[in-house]
C-alpha atoms as an extended CHARMM CRD file, in Angstrom:
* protein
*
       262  EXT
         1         1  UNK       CA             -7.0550000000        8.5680000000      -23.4330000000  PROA      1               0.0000000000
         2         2  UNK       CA             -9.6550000000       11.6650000000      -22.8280000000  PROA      2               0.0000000000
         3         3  UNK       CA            -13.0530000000       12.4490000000      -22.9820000000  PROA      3               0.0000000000
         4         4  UNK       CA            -12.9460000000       15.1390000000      -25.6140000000  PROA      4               0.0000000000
         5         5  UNK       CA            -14.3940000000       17.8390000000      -27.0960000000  PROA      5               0.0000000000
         6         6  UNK       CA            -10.9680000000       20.1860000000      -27.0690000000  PROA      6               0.0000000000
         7         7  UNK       CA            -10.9060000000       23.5880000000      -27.5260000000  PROA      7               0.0000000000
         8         8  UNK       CA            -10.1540000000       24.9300000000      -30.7190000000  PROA      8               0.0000000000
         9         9  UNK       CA             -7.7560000000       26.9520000000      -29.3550000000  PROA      9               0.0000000000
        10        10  UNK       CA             -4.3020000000       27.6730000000      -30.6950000000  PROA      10              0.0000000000
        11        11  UNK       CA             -2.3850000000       28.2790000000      -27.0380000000  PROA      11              0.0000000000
        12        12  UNK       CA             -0.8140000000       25.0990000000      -25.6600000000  PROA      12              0.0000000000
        13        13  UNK       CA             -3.1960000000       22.1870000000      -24.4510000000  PROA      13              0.0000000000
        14        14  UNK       CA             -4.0440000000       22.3480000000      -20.6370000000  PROA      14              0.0000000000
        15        15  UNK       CA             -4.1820000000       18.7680000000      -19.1090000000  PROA      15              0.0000000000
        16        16  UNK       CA             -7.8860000000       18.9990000000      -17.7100000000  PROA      16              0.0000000000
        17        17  UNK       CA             -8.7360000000       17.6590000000      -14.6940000000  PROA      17              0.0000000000
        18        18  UNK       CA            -12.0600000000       16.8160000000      -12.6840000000  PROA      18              0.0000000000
        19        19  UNK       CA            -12.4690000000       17.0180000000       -8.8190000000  PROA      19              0.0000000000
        20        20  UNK       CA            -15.3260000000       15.3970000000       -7.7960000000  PROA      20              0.0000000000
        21        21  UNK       CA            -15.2940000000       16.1520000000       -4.0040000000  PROA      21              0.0000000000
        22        22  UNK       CA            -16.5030000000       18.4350000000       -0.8130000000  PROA      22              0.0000000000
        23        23  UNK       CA            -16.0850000000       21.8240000000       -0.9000000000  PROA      23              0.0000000000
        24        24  UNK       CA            -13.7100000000       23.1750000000        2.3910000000  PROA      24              0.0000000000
        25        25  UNK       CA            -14.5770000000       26.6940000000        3.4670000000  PROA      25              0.0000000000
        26        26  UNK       CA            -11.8510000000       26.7390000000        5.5730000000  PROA      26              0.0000000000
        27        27  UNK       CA             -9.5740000000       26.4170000000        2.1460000000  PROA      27              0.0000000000
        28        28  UNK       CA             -7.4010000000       23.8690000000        3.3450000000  PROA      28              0.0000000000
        29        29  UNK       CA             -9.1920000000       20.5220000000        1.6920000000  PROA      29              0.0000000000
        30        30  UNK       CA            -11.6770000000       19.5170000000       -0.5740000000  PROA      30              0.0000000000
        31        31  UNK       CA            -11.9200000000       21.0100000000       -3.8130000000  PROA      31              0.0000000000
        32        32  UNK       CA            -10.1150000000       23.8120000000       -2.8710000000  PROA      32              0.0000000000
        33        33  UNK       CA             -6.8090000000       22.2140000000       -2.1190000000  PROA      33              0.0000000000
        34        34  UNK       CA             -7.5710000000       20.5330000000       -5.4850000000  PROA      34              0.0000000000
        35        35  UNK       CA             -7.8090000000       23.3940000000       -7.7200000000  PROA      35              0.0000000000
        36        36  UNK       CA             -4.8730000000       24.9280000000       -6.0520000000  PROA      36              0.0000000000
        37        37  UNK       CA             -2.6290000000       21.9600000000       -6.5470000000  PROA      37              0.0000000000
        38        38  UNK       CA             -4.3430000000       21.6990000000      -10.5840000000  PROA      38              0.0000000000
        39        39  UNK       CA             -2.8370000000       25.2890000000      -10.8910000000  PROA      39              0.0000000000
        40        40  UNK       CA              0.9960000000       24.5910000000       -9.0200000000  PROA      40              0.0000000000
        41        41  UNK       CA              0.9810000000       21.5270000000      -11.4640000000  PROA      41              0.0000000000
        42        42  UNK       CA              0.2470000000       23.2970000000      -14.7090000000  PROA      42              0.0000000000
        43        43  UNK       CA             -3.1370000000       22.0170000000      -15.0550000000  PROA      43              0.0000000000
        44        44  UNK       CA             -6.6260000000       22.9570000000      -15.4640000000  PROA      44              0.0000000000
        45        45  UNK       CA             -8.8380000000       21.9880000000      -12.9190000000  PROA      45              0.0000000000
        46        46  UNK       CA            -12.4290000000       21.7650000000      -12.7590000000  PROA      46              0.0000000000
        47        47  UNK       CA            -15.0820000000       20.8000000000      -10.0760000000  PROA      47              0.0000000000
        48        48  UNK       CA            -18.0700000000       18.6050000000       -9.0870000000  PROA      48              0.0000000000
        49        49  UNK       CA            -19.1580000000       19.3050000000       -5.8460000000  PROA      49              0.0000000000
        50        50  UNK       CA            -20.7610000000       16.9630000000       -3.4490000000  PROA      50              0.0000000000
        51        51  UNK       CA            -20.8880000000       18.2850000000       -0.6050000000  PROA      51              0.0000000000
        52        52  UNK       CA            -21.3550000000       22.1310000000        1.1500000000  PROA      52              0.0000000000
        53        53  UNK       CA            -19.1670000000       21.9810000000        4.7650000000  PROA      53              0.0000000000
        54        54  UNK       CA            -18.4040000000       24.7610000000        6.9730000000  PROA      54              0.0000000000
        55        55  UNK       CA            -15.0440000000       23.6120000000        8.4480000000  PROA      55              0.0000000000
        56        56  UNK       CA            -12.1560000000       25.6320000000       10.0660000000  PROA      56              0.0000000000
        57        57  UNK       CA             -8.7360000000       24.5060000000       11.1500000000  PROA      57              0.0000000000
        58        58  UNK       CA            -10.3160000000       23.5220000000       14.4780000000  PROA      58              0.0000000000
        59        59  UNK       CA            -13.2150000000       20.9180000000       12.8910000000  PROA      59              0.0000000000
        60        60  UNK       CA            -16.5310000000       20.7790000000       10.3890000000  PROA      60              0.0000000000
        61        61  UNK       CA            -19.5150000000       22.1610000000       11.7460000000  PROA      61              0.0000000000
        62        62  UNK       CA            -22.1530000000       21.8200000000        9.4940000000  PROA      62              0.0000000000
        63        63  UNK       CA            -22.4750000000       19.2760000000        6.0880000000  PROA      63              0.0000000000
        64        64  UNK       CA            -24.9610000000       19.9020000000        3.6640000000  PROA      64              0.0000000000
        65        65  UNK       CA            -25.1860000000       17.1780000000        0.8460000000  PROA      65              0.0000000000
        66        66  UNK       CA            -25.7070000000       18.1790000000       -3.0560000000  PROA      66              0.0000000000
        67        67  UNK       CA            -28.4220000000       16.3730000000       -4.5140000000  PROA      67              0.0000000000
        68        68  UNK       CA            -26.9990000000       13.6760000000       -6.8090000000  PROA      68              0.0000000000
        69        69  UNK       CA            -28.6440000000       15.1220000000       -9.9960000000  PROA      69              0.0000000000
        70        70  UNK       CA            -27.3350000000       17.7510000000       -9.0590000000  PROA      70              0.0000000000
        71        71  UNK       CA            -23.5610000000       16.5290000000       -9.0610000000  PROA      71              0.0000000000
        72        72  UNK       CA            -24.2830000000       14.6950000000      -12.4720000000  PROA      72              0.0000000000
        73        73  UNK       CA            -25.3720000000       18.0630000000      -14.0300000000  PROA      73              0.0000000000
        74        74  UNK       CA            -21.8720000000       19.5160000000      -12.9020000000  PROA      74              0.0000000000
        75        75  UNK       CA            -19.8140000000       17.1410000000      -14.2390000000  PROA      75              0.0000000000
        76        76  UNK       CA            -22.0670000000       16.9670000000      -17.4680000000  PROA      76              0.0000000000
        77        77  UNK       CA            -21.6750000000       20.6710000000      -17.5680000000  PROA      77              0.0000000000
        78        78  UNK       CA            -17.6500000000       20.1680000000      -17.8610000000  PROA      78              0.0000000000
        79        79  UNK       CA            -17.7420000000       16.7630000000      -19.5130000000  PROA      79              0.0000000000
        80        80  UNK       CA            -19.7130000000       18.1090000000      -22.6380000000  PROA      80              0.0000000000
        81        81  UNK       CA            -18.0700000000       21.1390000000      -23.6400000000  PROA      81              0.0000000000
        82        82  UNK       CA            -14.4070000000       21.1450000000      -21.4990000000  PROA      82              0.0000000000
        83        83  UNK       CA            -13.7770000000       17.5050000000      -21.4740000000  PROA      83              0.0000000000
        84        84  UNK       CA            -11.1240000000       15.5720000000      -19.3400000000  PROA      84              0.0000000000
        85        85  UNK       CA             -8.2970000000       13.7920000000      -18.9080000000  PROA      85              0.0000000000
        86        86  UNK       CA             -8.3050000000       12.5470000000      -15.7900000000  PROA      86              0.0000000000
        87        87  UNK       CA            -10.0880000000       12.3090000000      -12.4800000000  PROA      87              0.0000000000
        88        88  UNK       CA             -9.9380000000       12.6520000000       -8.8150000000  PROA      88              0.0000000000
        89        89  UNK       CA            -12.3560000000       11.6790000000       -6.3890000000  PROA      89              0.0000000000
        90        90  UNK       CA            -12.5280000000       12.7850000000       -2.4480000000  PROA      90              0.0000000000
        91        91  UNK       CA            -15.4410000000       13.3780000000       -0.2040000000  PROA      91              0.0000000000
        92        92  UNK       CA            -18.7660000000       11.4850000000       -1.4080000000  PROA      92              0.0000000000
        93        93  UNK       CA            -21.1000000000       12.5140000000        1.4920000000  PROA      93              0.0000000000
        94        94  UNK       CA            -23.8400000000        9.4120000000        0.9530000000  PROA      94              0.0000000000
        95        95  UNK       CA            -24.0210000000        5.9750000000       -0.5950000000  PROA      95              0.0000000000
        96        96  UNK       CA            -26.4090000000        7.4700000000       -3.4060000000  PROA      96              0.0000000000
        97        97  UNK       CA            -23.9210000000        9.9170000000       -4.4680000000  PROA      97              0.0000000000
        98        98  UNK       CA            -21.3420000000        7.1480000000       -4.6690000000  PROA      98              0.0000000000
        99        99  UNK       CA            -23.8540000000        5.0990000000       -6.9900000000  PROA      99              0.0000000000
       100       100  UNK       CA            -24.4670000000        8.1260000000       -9.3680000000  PROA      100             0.0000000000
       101       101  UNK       CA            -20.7030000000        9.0050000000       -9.8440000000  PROA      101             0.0000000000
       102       102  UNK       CA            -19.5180000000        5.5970000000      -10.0470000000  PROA      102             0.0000000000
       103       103  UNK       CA            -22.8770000000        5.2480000000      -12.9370000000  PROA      103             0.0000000000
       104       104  UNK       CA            -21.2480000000        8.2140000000      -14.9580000000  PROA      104             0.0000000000
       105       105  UNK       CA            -17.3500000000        7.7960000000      -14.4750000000  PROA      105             0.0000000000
       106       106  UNK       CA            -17.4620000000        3.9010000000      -15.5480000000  PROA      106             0.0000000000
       107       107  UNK       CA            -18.3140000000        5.7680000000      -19.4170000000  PROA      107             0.0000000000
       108       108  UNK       CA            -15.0690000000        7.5260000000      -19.5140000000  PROA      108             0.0000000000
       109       109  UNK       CA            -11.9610000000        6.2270000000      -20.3010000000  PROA      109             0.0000000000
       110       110  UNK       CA             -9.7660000000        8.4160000000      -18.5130000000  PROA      110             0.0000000000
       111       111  UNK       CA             -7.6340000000        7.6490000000      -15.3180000000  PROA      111             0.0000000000
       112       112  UNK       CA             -9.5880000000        7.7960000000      -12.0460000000  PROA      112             0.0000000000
       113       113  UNK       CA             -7.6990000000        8.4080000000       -8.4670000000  PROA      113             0.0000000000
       114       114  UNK       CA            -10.2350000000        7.4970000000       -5.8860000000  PROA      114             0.0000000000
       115       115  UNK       CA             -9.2890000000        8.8540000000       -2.4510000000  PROA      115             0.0000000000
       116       116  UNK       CA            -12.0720000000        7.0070000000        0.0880000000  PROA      116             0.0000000000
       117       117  UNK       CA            -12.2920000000       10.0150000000        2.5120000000  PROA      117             0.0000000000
       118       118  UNK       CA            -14.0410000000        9.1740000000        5.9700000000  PROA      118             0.0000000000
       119       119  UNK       CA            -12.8900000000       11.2010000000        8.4040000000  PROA      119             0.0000000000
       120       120  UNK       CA            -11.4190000000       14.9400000000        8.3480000000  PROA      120             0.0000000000
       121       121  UNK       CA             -7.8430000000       15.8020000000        9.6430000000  PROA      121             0.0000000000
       122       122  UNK       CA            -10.1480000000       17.4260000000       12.6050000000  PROA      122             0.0000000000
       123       123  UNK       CA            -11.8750000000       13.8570000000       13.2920000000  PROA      123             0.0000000000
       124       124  UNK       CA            -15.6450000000       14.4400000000       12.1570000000  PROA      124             0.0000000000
       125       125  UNK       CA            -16.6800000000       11.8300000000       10.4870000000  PROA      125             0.0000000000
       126       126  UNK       CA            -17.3320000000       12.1690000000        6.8520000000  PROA      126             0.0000000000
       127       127  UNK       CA            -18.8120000000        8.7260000000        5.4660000000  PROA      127             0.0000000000
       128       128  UNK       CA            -21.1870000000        6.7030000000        7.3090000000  PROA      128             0.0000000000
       129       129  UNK       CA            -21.4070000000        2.9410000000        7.0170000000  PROA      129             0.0000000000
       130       130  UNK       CA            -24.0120000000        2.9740000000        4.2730000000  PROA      130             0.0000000000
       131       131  UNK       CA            -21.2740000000        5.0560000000        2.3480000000  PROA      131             0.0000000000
       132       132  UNK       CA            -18.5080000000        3.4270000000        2.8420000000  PROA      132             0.0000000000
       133       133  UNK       CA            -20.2020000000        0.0480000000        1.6110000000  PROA      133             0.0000000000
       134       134  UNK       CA            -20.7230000000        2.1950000000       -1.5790000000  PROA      134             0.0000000000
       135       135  UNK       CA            -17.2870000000        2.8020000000       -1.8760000000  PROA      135             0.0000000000
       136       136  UNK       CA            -16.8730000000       -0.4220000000       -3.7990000000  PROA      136             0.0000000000
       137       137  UNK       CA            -18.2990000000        1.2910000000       -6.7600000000  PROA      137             0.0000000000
       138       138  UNK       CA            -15.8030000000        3.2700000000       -6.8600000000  PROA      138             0.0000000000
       139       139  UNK       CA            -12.8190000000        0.9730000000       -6.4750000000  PROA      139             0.0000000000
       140       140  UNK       CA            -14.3830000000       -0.9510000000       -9.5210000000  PROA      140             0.0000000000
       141       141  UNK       CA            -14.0050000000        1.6600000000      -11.7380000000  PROA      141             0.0000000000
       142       142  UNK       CA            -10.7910000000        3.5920000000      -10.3850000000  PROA      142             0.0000000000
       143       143  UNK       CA             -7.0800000000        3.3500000000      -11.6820000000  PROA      143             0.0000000000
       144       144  UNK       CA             -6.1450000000        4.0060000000       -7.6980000000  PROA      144             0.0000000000
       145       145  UNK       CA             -6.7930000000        3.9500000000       -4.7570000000  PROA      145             0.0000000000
       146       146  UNK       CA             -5.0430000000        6.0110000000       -1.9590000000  PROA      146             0.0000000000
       147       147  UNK       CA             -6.6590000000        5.1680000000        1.6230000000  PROA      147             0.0000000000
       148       148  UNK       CA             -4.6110000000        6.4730000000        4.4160000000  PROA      148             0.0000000000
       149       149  UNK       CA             -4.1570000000        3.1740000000        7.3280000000  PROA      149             0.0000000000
       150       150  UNK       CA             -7.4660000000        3.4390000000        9.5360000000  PROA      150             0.0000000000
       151       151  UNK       CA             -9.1440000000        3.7530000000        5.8620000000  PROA      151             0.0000000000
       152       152  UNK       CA             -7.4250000000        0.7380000000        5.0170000000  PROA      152             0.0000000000
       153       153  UNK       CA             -8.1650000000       -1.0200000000        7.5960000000  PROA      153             0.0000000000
       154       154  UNK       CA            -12.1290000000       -0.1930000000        7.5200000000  PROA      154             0.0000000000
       155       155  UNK       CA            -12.5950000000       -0.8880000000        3.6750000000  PROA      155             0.0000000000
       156       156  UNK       CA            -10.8930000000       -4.4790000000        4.6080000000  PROA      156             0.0000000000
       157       157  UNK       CA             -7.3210000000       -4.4140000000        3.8150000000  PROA      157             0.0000000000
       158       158  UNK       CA             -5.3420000000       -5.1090000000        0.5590000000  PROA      158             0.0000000000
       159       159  UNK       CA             -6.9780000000       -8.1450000000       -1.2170000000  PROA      159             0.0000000000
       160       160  UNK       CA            -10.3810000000       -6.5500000000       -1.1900000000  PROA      160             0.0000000000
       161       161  UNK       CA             -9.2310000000       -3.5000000000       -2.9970000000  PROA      161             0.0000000000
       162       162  UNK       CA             -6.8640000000       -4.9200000000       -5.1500000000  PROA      162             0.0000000000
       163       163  UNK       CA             -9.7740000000       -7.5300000000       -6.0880000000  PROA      163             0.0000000000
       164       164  UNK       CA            -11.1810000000       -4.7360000000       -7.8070000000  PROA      164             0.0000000000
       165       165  UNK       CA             -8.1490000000       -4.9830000000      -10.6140000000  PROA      165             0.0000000000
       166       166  UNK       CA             -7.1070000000       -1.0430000000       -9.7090000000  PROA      166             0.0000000000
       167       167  UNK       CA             -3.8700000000       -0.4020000000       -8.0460000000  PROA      167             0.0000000000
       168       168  UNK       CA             -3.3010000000        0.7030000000       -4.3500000000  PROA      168             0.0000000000
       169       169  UNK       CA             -1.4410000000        3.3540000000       -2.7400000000  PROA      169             0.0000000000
       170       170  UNK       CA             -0.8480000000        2.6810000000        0.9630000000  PROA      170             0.0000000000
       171       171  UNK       CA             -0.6520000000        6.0260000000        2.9140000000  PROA      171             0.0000000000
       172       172  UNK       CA              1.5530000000        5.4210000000        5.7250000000  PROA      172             0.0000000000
       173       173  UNK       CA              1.4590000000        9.1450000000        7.7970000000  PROA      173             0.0000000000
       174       174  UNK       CA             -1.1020000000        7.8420000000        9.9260000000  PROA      174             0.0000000000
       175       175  UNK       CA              1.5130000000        4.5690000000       11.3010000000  PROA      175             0.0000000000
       176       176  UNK       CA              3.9800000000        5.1750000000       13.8020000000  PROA      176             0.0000000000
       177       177  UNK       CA              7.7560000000        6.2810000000       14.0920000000  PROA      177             0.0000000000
       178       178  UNK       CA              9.1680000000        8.8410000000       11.9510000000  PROA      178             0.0000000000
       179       179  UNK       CA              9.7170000000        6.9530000000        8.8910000000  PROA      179             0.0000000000
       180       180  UNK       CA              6.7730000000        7.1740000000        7.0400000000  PROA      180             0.0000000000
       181       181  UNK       CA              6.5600000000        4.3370000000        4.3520000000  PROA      181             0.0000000000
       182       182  UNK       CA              4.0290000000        4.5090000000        1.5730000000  PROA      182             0.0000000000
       183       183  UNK       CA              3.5940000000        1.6180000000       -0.7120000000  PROA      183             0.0000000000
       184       184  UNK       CA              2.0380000000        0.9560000000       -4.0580000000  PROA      184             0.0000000000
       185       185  UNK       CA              0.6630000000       -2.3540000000       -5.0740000000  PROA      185             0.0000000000
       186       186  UNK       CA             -0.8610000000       -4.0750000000       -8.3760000000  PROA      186             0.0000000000
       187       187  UNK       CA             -3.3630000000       -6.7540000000       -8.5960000000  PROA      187             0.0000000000
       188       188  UNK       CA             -0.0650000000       -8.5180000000       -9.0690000000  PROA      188             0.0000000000
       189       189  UNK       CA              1.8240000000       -7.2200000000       -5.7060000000  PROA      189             0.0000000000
       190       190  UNK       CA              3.6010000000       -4.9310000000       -4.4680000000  PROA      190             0.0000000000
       191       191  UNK       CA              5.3490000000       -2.4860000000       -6.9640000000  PROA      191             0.0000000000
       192       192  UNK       CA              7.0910000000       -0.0230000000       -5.0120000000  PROA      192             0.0000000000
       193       193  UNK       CA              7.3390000000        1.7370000000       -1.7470000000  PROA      193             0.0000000000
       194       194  UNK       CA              8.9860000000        5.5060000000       -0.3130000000  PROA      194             0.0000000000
       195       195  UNK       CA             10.4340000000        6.4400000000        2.6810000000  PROA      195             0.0000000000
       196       196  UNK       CA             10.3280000000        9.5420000000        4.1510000000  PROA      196             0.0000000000
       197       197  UNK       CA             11.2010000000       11.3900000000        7.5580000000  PROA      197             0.0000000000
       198       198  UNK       CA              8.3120000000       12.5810000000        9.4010000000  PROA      198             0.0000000000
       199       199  UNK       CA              7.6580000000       16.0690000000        9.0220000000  PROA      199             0.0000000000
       200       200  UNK       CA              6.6080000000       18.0970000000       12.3010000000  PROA      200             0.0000000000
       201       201  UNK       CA              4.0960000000       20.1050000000       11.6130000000  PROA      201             0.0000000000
       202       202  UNK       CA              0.5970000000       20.5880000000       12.5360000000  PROA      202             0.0000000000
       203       203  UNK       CA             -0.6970000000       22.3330000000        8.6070000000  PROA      203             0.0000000000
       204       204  UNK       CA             -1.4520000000       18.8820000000        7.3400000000  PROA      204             0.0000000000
       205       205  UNK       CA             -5.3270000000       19.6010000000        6.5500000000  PROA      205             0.0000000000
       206       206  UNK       CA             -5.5360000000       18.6590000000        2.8880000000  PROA      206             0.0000000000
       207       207  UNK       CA             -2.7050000000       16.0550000000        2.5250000000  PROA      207             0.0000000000
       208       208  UNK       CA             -5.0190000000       13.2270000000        1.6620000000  PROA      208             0.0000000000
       209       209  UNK       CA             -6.8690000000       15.6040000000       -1.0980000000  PROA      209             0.0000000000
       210       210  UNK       CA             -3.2860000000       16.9900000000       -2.2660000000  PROA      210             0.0000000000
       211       211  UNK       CA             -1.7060000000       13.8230000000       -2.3420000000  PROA      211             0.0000000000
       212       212  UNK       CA             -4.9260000000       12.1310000000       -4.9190000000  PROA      212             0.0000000000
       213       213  UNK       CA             -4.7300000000       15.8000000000       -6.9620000000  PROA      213             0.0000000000
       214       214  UNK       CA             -1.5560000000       15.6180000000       -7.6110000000  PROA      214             0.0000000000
       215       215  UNK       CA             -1.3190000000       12.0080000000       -8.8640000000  PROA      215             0.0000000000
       216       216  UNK       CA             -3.9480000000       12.9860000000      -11.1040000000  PROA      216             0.0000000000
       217       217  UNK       CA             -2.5340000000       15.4880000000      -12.6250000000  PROA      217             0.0000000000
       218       218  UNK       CA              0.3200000000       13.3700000000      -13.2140000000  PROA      218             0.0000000000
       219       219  UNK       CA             -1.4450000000       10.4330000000      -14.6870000000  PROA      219             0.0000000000
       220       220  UNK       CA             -3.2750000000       12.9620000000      -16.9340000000  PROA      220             0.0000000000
       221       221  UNK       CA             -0.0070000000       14.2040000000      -17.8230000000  PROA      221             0.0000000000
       222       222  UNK       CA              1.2350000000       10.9490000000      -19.2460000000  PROA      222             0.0000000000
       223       223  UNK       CA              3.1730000000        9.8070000000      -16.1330000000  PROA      223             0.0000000000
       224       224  UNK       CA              3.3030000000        6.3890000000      -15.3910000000  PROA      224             0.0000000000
       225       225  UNK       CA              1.5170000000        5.5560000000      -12.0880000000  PROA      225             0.0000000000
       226       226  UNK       CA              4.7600000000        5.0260000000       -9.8910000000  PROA      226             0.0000000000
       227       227  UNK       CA              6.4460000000        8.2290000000      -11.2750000000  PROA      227             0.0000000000
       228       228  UNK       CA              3.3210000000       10.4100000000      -10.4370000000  PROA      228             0.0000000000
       229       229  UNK       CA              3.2440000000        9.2370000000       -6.9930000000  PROA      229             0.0000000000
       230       230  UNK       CA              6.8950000000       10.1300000000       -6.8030000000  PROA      230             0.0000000000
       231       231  UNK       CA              6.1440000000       13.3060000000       -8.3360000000  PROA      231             0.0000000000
       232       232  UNK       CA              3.1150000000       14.2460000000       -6.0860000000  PROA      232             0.0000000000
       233       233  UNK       CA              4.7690000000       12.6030000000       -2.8500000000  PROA      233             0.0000000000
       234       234  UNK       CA              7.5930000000       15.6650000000       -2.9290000000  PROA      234             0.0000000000
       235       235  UNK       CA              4.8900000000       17.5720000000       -3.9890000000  PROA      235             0.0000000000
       236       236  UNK       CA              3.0220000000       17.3530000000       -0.7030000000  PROA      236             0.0000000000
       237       237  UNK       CA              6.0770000000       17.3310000000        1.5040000000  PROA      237             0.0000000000
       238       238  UNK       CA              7.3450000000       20.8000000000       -0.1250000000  PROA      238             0.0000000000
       239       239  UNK       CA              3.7070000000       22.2980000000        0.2770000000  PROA      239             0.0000000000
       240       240  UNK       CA              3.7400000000       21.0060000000        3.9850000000  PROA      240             0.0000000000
       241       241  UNK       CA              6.7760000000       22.9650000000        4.4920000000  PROA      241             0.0000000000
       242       242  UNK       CA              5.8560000000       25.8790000000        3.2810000000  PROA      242             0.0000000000
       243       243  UNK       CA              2.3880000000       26.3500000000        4.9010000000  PROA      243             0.0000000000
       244       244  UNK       CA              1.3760000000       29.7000000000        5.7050000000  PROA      244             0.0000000000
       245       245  UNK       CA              0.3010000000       29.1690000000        9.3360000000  PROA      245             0.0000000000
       246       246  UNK       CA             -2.7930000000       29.3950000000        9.1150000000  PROA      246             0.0000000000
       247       247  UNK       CA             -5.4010000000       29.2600000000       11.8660000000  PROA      247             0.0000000000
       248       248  UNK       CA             -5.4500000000       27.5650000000       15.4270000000  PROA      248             0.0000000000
       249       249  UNK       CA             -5.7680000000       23.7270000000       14.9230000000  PROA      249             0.0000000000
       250       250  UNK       CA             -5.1290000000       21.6790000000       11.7880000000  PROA      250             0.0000000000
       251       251  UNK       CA             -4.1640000000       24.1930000000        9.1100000000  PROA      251             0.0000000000
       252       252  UNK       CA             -3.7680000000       24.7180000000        5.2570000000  PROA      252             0.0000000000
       253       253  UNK       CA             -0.6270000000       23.6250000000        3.4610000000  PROA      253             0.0000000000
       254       254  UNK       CA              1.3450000000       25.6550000000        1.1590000000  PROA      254             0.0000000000
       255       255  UNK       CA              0.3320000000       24.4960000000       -2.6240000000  PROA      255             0.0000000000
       256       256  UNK       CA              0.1560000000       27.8970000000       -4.2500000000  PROA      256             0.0000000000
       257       257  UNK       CA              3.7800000000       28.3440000000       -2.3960000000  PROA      257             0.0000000000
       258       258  UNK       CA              5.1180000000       25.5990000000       -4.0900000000  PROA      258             0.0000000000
       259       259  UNK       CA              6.9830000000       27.0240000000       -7.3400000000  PROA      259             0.0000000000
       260       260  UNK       CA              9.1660000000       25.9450000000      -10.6150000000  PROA      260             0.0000000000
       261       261  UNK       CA              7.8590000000       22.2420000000       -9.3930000000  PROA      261             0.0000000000
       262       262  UNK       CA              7.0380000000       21.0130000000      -13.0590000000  PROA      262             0.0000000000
């Protein structure tokens, strides 16, 4: 299902795609990891922005919050005359901005990937309390739900979400060992989990944002929910590998390096 119009034109149909999230100067999260995994994925991405930070590899030093009528005019602006087919959400900046998204999205029946981003790969904190109580907006109306452990743990472990009737995807980087396990679960149970060796590397800023993209492109795609996760979980792991090297803490990964993925 989409939220039309379509173009009229006669090319082949892009797979549109909304971000709804921060905006990284840095380049290595945010919307701009989004757009760049959009484009490696073969769709067309597009972009409400919530937030203004001025991050680096080594931390965020400033965060300047869009007005919320100002995010619904954005995603009006693409809603109206681009539509889309599915959604991602990642940095929400206050609990107000969380109400007004969560007031528009619950009209479109499109899939919605709701990443609950609270703290940056740097360890400035992104969502206060207030905003993080807000978050249950979001669950309500999302298809998923990707929270990383210490995420997890703070919006109250599995039965909370899952109350919600969305599924959950259980990002296990954060745990320790080198076998990283991430598991997806239904209202029902558990569906499915992957294993994967730990990859050393310290260009993991954006794998959280990456990660939610790229399931979204997949569920706009037609995918069914365990196959895009399987899709965008190599997806991340090939664009961690391929990072360019980037700065001197936590840097970019290497989406626009990852080719003939599709």
């Amino acid at each position: 299902m989409t939220s039309e119009p379509h173009s009229e034109s006669t090319s082949p149909r892009y797979v549109r795609v909304l971000s709804i999230a921060g905006s990284d100067s840095g380049g290595g999260a945010g919307i701009q990891a989004d757009l760049k995994t959009f484009a490696a994925l073969g769709c067309y991405g597009m972009t409400a922005i919530t937030a203004i930070t001025a991050q680096n590899t080594q931390g965020v030093r400033a965060i300047h919050g869009v007005p919320p009528e100002m995010l619904r005019a954005q995603i009006d602006a693409v809603v109206e005359d681009i539509g889309v087919d599915a959604v991602k959400i990642g940095m929400i900046g206050s609990a107000k901005t969380a109400d007004a998204v969560a007031d528009y999205l619950k009209r479109l029946a499109v899939p919605i990937v709701f990443d609950p981003v609270m703290i940056a790969t740097s360890g400035a904190e992104l969502a206060d309390a207030q905003t993080i109580s807000a978050f249950e907006q979001l669950m309500a109306i999302a298809s998923l739900v990707t929270p990383n452990l210490p995420e997890l743990e703070a919006l109250g472990g599995t039965k909370p979400i899952l109350a919600h009737g969305c599924h959950l995807l259980v990002k296990g980087g954060h745990g320790a060992g080198d076998d990283i396990v991430d598991r997806l679960m239904s209202p029902r149970g558990q569906v499915r989990e992957w294993h994967g060796e730990r990859i050393d590397t310290t260009h993991t800023h954006g794998t959280g944002c990456t990660l939610a993209s790229a399931i979204a492109c997949g569920l706009g795609q037609g995918l069914a929910i365990d196959l895009a996760i399987e899709r965008a979980i190599s997806f991340v792991r090939i664009a961690l590998i391929e990072a360019p090297g980037l700065g001197a803490g936590h840097g970019p990964m290497g989406q626009q390096n990852v080719v003939d993925f599709q």
